[in-house]
Biopython code that builds the backbone (N, CA, C, O; Angstrom):
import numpy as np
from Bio.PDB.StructureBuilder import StructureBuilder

atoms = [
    (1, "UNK", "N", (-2.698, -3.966, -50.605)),
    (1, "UNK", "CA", (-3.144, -3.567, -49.292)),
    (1, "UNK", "C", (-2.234, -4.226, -48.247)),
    (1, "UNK", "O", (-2.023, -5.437, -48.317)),
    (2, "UNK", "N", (-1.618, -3.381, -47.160)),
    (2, "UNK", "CA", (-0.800, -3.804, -46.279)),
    (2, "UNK", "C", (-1.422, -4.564, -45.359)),
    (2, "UNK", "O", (-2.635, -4.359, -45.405)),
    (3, "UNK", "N", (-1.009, -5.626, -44.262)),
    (3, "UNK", "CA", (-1.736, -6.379, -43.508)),
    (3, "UNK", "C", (-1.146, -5.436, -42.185)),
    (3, "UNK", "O", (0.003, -5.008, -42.070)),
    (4, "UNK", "N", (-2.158, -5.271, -41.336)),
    (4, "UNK", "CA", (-1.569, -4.878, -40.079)),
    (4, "UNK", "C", (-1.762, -6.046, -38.966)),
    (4, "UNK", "O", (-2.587, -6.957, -38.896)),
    (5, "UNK", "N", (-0.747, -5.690, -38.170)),
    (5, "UNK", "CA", (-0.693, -7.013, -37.316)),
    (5, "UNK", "C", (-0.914, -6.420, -35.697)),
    (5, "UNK", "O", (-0.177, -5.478, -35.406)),
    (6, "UNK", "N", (-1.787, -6.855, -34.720)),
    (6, "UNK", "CA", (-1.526, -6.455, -33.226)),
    (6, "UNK", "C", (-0.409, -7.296, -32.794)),
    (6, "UNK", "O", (0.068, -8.419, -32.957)),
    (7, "UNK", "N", (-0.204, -6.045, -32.076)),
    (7, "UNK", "CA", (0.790, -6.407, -30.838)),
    (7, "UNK", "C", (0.337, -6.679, -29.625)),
    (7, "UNK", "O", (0.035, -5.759, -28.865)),
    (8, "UNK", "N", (0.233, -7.866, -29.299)),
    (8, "UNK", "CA", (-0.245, -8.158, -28.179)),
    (8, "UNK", "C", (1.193, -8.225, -26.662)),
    (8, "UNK", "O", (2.260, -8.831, -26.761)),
    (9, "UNK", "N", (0.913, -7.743, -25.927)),
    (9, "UNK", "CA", (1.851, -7.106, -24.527)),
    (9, "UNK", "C", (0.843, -7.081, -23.555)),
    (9, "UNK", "O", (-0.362, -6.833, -23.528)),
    (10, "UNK", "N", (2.018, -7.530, -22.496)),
    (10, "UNK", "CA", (1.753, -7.334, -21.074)),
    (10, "UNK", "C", (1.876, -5.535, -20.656)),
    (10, "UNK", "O", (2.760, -4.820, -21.127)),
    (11, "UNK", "N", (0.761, -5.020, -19.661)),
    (11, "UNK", "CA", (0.795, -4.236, -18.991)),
    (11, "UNK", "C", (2.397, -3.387, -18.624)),
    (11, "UNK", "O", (3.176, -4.329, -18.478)),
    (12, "UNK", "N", (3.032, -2.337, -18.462)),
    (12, "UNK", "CA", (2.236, -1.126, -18.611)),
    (12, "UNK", "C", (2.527, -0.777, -20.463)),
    (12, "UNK", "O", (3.515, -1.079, -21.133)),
    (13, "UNK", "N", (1.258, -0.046, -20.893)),
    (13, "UNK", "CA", (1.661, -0.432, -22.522)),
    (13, "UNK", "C", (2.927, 1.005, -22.558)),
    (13, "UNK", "O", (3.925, 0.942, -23.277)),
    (14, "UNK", "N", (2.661, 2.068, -21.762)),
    (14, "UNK", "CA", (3.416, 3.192, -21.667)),
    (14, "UNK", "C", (4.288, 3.127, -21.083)),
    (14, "UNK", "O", (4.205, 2.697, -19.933)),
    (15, "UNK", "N", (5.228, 3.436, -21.499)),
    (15, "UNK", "CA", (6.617, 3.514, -20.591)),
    (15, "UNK", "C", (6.879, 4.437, -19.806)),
    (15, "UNK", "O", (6.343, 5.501, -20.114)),
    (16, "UNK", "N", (7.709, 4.455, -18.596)),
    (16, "UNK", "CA", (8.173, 5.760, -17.962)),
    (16, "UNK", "C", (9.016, 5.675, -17.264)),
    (16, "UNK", "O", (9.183, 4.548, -16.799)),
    (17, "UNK", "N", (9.497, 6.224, -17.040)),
    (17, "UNK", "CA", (10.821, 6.351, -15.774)),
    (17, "UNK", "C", (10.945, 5.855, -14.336)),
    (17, "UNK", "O", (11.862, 5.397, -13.654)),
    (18, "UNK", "N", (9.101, 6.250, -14.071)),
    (18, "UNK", "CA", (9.097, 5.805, -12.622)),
    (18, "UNK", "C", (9.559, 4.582, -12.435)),
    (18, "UNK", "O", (9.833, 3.944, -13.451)),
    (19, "UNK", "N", (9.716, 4.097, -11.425)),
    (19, "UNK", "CA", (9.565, 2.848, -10.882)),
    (19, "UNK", "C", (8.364, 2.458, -9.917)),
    (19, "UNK", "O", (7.687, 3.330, -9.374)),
    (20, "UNK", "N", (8.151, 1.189, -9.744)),
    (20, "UNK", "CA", (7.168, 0.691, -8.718)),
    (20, "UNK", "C", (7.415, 1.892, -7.411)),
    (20, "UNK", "O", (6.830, 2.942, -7.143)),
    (21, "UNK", "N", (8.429, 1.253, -6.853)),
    (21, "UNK", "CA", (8.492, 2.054, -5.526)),
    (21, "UNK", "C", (8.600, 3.592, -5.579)),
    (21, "UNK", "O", (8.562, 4.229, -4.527)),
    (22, "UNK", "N", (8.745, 4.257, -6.865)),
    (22, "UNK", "CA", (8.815, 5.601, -6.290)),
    (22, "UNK", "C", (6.818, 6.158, -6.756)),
    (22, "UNK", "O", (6.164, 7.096, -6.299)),
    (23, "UNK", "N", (6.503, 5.305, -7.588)),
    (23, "UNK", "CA", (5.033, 5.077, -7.429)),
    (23, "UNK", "C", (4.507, 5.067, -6.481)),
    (23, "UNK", "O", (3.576, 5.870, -6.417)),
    (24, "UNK", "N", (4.752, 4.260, -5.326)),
    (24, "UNK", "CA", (4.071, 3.415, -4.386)),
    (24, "UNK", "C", (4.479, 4.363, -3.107)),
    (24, "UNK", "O", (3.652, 4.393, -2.196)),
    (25, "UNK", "N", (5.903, 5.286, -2.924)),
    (25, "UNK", "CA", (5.945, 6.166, -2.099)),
    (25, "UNK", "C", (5.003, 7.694, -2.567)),
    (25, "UNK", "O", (4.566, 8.502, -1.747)),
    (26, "UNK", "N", (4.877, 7.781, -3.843)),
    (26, "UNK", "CA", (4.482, 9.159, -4.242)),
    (26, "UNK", "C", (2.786, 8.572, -3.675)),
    (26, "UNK", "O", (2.268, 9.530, -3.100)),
    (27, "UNK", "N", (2.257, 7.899, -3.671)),
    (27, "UNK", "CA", (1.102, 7.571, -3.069)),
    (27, "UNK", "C", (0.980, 7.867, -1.654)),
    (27, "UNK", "O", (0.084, 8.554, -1.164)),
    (28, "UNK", "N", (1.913, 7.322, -1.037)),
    (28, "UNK", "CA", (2.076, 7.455, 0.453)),
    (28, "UNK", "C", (1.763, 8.950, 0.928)),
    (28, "UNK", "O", (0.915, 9.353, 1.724)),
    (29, "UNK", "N", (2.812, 9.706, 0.114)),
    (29, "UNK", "CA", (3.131, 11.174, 0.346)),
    (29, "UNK", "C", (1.692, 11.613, 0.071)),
    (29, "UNK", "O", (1.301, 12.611, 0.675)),
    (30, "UNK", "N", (0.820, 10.964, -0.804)),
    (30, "UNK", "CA", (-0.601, 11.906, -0.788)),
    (30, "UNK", "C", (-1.504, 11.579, -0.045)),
    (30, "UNK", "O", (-2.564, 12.204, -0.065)),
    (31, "UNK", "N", (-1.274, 10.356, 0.921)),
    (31, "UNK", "CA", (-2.498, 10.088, 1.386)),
    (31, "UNK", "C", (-1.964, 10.844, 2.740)),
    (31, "UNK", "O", (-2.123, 10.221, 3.789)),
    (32, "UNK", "N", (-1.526, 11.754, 2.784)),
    (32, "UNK", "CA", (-0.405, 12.212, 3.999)),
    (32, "UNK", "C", (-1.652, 12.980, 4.371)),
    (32, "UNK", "O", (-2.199, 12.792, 5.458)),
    (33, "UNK", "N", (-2.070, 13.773, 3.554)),
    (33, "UNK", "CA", (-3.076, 14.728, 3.924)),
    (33, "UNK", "C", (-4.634, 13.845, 4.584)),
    (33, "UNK", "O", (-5.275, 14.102, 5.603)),
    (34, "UNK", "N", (-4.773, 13.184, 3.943)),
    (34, "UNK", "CA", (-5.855, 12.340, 4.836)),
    (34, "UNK", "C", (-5.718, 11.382, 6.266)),
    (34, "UNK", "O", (-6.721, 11.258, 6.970)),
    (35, "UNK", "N", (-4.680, 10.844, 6.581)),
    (35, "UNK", "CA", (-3.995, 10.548, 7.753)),
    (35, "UNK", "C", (-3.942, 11.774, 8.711)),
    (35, "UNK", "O", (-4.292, 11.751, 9.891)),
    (36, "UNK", "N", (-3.396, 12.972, 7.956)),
    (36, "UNK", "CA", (-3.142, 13.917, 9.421)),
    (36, "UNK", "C", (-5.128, 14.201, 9.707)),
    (36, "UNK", "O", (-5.585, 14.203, 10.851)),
    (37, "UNK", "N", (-6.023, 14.408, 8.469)),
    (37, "UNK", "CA", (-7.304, 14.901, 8.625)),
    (37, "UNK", "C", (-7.904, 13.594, 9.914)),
    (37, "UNK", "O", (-8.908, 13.681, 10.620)),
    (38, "UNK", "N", (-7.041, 12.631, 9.874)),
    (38, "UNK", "CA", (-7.908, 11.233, 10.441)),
    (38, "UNK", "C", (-7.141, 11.082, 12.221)),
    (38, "UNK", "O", (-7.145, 10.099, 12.962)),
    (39, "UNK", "N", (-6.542, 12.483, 12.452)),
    (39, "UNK", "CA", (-5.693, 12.861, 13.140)),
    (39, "UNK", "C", (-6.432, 13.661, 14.120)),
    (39, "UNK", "O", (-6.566, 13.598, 15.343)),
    (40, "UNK", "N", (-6.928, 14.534, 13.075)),
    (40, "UNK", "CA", (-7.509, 15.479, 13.483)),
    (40, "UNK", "C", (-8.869, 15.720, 14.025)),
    (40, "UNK", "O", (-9.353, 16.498, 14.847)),
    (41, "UNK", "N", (-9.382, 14.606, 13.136)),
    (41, "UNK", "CA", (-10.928, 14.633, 13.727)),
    (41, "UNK", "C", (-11.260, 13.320, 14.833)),
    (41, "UNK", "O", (-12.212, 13.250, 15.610)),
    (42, "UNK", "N", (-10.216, 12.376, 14.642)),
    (42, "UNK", "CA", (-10.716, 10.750, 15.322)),
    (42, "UNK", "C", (-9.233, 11.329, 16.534)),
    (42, "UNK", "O", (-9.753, 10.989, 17.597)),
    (43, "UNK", "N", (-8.634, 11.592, 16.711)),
    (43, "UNK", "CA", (-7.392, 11.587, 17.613)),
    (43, "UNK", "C", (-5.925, 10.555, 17.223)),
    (43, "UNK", "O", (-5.444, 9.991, 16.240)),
    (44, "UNK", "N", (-5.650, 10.730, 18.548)),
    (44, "UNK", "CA", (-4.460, 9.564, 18.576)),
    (44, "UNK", "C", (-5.012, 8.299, 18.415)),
    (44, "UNK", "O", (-4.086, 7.830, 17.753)),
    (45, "UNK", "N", (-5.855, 7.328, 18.515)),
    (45, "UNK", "CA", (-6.611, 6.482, 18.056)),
    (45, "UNK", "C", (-6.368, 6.059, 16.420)),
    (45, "UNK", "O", (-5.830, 4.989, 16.137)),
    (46, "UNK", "N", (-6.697, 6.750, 15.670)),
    (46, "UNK", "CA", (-6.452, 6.897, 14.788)),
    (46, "UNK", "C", (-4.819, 6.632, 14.242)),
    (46, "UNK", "O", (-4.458, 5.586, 13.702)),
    (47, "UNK", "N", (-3.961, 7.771, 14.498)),
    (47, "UNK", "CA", (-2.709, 7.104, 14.368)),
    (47, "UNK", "C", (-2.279, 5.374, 14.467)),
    (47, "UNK", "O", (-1.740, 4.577, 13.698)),
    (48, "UNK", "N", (-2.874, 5.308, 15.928)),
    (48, "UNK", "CA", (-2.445, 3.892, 16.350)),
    (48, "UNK", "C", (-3.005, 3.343, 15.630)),
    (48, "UNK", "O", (-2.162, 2.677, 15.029)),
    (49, "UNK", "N", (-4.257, 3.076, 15.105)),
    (49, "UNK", "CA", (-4.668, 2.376, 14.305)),
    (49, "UNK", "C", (-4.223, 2.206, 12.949)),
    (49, "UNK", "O", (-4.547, 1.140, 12.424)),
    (50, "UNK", "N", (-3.354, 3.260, 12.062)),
    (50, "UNK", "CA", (-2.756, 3.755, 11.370)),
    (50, "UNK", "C", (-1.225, 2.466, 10.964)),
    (50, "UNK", "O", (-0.819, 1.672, 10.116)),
    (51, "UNK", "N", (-0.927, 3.030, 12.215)),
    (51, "UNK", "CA", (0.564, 2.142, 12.537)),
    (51, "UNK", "C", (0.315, 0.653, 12.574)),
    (51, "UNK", "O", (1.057, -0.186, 12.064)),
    (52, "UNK", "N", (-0.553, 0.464, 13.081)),
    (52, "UNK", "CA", (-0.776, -1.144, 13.398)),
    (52, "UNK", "C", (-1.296, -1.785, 12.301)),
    (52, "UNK", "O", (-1.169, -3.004, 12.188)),
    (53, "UNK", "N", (-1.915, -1.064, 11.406)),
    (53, "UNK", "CA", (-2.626, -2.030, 10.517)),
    (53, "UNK", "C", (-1.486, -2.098, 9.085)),
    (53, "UNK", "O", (-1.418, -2.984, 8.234)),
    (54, "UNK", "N", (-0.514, -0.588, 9.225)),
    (54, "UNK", "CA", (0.645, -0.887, 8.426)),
    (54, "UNK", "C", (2.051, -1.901, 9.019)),
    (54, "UNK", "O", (2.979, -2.505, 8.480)),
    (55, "UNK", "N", (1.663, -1.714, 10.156)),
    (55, "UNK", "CA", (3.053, -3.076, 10.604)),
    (55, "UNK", "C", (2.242, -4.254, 10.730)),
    (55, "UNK", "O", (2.739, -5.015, 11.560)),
    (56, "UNK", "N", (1.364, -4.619, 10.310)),
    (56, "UNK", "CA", (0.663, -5.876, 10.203)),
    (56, "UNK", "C", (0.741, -6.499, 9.027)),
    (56, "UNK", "O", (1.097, -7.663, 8.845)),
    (57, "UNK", "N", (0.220, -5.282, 7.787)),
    (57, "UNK", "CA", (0.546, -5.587, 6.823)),
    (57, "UNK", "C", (1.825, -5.791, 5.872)),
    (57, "UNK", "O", (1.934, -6.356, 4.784)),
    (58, "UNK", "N", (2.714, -5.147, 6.655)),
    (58, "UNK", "CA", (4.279, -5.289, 6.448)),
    (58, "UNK", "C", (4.593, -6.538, 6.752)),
    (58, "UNK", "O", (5.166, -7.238, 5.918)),
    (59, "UNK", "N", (4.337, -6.910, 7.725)),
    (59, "UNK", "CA", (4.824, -7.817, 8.362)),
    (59, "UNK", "C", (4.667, -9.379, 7.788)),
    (59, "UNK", "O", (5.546, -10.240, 7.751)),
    (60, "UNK", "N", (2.752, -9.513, 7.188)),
    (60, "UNK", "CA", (2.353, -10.486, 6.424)),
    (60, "UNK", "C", (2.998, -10.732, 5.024)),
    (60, "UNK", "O", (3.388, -11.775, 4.499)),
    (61, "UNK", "N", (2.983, -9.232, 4.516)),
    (61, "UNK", "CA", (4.063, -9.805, 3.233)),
    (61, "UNK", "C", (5.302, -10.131, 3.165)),
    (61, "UNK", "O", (5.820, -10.799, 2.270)),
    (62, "UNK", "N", (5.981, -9.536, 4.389)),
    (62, "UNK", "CA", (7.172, -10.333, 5.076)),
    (62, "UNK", "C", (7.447, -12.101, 5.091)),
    (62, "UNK", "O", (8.270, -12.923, 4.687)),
    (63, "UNK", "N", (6.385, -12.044, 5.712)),
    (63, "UNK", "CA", (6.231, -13.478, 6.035)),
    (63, "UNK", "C", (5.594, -14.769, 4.917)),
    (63, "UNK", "O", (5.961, -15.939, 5.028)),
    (64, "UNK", "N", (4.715, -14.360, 3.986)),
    (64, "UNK", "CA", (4.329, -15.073, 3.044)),
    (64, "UNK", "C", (5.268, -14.952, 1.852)),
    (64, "UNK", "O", (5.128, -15.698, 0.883)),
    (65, "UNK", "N", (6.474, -13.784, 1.919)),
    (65, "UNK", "CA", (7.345, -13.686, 0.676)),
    (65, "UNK", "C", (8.081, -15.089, 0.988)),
    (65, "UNK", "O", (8.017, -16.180, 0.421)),
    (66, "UNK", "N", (8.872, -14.590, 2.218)),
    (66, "UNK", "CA", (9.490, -15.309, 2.846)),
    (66, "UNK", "C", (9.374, -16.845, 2.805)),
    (66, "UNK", "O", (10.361, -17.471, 2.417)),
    (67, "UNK", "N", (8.173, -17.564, 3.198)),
    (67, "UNK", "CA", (7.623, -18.923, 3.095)),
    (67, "UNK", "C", (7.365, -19.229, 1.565)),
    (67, "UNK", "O", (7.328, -20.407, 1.211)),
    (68, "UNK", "N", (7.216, -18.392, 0.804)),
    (68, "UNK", "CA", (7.124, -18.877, -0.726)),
    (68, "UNK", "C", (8.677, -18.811, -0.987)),
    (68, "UNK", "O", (8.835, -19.486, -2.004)),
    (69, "UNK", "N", (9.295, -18.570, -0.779)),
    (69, "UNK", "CA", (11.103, -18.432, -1.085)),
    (69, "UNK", "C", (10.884, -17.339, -2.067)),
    (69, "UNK", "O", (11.958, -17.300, -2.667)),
    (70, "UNK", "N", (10.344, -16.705, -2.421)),
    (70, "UNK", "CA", (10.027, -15.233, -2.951)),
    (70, "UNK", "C", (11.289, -14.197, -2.611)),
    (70, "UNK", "O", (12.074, -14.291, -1.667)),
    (71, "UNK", "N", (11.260, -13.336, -3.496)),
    (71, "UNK", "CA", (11.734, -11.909, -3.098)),
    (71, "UNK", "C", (11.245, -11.293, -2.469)),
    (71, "UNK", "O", (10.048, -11.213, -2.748)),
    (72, "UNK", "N", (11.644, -10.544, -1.387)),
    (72, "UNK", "CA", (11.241, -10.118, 0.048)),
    (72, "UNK", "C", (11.359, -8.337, -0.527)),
    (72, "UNK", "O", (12.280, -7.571, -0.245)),
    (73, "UNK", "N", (9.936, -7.964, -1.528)),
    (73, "UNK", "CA", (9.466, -6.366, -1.321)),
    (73, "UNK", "C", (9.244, -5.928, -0.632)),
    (73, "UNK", "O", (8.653, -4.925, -1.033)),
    (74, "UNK", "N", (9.282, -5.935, 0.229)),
    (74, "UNK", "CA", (8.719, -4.841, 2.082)),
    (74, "UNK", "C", (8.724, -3.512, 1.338)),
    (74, "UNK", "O", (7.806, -2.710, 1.171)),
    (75, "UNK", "N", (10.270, -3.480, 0.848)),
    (75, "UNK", "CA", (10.757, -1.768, 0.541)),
    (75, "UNK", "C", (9.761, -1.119, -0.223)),
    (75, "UNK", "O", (9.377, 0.036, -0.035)),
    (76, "UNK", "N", (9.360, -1.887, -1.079)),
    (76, "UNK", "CA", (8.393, -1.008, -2.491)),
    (76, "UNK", "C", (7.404, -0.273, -1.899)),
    (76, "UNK", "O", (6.927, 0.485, -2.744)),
    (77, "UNK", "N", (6.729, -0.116, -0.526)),
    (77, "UNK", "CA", (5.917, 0.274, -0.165)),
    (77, "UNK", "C", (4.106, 0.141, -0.457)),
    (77, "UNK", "O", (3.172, 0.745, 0.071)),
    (78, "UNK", "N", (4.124, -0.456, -1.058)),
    (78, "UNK", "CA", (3.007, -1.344, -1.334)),
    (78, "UNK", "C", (2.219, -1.637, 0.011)),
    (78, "UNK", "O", (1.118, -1.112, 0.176)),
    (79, "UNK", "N", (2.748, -2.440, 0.940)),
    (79, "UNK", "CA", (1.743, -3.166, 1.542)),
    (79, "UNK", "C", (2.043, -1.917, 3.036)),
    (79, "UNK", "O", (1.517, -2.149, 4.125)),
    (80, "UNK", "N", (2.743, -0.935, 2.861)),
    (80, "UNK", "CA", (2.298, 0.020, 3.524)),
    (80, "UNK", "C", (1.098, 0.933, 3.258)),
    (80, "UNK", "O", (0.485, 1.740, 3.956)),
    (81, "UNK", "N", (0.975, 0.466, 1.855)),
    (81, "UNK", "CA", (-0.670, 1.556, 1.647)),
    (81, "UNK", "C", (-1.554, 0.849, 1.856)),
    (81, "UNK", "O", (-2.711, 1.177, 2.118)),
    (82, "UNK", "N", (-1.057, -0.341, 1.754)),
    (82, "UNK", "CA", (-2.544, -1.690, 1.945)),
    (82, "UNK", "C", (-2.460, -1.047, 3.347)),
    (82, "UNK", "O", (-3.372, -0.221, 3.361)),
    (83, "UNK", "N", (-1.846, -1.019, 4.476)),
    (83, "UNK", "CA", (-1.640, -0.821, 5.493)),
    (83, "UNK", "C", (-2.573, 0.250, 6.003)),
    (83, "UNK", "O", (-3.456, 0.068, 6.841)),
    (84, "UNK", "N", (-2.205, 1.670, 5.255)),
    (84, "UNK", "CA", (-3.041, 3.156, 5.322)),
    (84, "UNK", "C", (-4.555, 2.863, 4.915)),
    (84, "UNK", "O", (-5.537, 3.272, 5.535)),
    (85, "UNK", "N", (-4.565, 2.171, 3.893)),
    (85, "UNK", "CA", (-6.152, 2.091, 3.138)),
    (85, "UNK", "C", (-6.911, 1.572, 3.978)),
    (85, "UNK", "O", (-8.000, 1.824, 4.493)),
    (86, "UNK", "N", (-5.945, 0.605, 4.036)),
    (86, "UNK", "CA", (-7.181, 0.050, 5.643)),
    (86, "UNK", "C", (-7.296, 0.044, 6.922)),
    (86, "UNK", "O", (-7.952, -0.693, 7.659)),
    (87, "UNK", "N", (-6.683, 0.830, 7.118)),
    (87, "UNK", "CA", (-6.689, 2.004, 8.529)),
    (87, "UNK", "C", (-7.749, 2.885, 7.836)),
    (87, "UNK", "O", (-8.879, 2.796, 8.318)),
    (88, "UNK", "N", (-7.577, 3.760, 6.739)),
    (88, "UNK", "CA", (-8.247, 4.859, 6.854)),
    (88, "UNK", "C", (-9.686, 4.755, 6.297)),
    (88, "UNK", "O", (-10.392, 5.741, 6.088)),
    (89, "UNK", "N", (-10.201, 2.996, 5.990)),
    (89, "UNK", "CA", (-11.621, 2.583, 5.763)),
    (89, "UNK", "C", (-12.674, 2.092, 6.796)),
    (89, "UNK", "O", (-13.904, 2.108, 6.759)),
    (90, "UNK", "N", (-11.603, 1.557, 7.925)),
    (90, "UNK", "CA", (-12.028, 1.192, 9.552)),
    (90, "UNK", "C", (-12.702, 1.903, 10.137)),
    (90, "UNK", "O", (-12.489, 2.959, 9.541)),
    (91, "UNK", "N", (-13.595, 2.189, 11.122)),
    (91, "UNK", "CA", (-14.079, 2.703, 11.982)),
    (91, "UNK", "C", (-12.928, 2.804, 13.215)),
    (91, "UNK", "O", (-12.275, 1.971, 13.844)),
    (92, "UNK", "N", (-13.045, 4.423, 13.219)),
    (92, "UNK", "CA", (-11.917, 4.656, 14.433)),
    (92, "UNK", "C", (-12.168, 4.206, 15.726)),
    (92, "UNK", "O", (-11.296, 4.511, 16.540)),
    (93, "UNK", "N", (-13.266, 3.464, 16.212)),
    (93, "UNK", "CA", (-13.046, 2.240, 16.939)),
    (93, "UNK", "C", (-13.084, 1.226, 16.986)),
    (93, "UNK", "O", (-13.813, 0.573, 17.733)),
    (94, "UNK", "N", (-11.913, 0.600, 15.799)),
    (94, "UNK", "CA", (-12.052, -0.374, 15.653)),
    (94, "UNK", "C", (-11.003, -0.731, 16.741)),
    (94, "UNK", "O", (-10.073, 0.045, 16.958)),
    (95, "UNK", "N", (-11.170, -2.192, 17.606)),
    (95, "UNK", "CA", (-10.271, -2.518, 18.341)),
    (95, "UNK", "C", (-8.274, -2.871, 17.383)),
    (95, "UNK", "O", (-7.969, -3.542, 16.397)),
    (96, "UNK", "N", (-7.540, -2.123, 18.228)),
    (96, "UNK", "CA", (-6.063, -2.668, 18.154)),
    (96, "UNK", "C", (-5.982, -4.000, 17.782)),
    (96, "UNK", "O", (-5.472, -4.386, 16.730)),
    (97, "UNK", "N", (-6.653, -4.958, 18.934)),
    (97, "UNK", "CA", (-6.350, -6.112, 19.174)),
    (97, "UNK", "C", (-6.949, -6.573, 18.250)),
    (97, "UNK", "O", (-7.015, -7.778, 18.490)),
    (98, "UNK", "N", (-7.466, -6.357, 17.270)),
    (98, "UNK", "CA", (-8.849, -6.771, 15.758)),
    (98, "UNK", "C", (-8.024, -7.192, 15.325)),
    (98, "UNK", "O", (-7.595, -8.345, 15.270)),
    (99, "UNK", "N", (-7.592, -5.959, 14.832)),
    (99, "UNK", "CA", (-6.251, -5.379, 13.440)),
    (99, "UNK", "C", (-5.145, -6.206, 13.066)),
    (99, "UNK", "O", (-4.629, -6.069, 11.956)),
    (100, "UNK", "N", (-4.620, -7.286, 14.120)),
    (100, "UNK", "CA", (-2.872, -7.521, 14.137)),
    (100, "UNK", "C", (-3.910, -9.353, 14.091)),
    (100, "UNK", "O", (-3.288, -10.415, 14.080)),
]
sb = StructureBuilder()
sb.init_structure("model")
sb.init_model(0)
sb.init_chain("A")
sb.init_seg("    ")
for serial, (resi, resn, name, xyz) in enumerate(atoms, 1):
    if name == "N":
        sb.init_residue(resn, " ", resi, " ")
    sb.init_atom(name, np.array(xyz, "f"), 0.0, 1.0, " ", f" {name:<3s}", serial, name[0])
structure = sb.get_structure()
C-alpha cells in the first residue's frame, strides 16, 4: 500500500496568469457600474465623496508603506477599492471633512 503524503502550501493553490494588479483593476472596472448608479441617484456628492475617500486611502498606504521602509504598492490598486467600498457603504451625507 502506497503512503500518500499532503502538500501543505501557501495560498493561491491555483495558478493563473493574472496578476494582483490586473485583479485589483478588473474589480475597479466593475464596480464602475455602481459608482455611476451612486451618481445617479445621490448626485455630485457622491462622486466627491467617491474621490476623497479613494485619495485618502491612497494616500495612507502611501504613507504607512513608506514609514515601514516597505514597498510602496499605490499602483496595484488595492487601496483604491478600499477607497470605492467605502465611499459606496457611507451615507451620501456623510461629511467631506469626516472622510480625510
Amino acid at each position: 500500500m502506497e503512503e500518500q503524503l499532503f502538500v501543505i502550501s501557501s495560498s493561491p493553490h491555483i495558478e493563473s496568469e493574472d496578476s494582483i494588479p490586473k485583479i485589483m483593476w478588473t474589480v475597479v472596472l466593475a464596480l464602475i457600474p455602481a459608482m455611476a448608479s451612486a451618481l445617479i441617484f445621490f448626485g455630485i456628492k457622491a462622486i466627491l465623496l467617491i474621490l476623497t475617500c479613494v485619495a485618502t486611502c491612497v494616500l495612507t498606504e502611501y504613507v504607512f508603506q513608506k514609514a515601514r521602509k516597505k514597498e510602496v504598492t499605490v499602483n496595484d490598486g488595492s487601496a483604491i477599492i478600499t477607497g470605492i467600498l467605502l465611499a459606496l457603504v457611507l451615507s451620501p451625507n456623510f461629511s467631506l471633512l469626516s472622510a480625510v
